[in-house]
N, C-alpha and C positions, 0 to 999 in steps of 0.2 A: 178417672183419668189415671196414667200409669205414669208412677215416678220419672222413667228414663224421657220418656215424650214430654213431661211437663218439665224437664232440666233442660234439655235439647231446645226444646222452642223459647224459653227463658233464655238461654243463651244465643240465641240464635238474634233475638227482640235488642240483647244486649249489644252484641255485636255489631247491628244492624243502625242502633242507636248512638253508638261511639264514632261506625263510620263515613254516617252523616252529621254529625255534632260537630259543634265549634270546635272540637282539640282536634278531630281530623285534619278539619279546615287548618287551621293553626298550624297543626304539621307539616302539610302540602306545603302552605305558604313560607317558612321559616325555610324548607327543604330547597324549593327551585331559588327563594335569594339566596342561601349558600351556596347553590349551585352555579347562579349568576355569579354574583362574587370571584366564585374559584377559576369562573371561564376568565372575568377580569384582569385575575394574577396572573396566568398563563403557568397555572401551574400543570406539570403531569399525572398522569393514573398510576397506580402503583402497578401496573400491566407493561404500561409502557417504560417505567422506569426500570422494570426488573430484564426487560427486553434490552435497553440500552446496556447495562451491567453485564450482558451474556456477548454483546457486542465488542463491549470492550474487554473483555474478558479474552475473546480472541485475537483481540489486536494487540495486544500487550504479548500474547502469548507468541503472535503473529513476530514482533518488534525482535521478541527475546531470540526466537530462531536465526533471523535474519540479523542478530547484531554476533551471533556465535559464525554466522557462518562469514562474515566480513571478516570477524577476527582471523578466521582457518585462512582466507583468501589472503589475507594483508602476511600469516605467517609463510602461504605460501609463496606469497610475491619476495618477503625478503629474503628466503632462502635459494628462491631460484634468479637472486639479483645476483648474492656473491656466487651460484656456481656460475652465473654465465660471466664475472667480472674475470674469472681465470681463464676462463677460454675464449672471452675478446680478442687475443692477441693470436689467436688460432685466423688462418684465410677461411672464408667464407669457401661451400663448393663449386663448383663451374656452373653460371646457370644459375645461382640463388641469388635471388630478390636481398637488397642491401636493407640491412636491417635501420628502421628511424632512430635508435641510440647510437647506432657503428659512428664513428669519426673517419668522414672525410680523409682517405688516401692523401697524401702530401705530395706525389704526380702521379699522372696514369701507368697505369701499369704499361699499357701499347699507345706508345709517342705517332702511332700510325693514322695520320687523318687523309679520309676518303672524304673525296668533294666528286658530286654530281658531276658527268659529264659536261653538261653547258656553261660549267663554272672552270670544270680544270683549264688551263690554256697551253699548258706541257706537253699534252698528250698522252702520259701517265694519269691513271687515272688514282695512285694511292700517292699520298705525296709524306716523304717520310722529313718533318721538322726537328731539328735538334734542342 
């Protein structure tokens, strides 16, 4: 019989014999209660943890962009609050939309009120109020 053949199936006998034996068994079973166990906990894999980590990783990175550019936004709001505070007092063009900050005229500019036909009783159809 040849050395390497009679190691080989000795090992093989061994092998064969450990992993039908009680310490297999023993392993198996110690193995799926930890397993059990750890579903218990609600704990994570370290697959999924390191997944989360990459996650947050970009939301933070996501946050840091987005709080720089609020800041750019908030310095451009107050520099274009004092230029427009100097030229408030400027008239708007003919034709443009009244601005939601502007205050309120103090009278109309055209004291001129037109009333529908079936309402005027003058005959004038622009009726000019002092």
């Amino acid at each position: 019989m040849n050395n390497s053949n009679f190691f080989s199936d000795l090992q093989g006998k061994i092998n064969q014999a450990l992993e039908s034996g009680p310490a297999k068994d023993i392993e198996r079973n110690v193995k799926a209660a930890m397993t059990s166990g750890f579903a218990k906990l609600d704990l994570v894999t370290r697959e999924e943890f390191d997944i989360q980590a990459q996650v947050l990783a970009k939301t933070r990175a996501k946050l840091e962009a987005l709080e720089l550019r609020v800041i750019e936004l908030e310095a451009r709001l107050a520099s274009g609050a004092t230029a427009t505070a100097s030229t408030a007092s400027a008239t708007p063009p003919a034709g443009a939309a009244p601005s939601a900050t502007a205050p309120f005229p103090a009278q109309p500019e055209d004291p001129t009120i037109v009333l529908p036909p079936h309402l005027d009783k003058s005959g004038d159809t622009p009726i000019n109020k002092p």
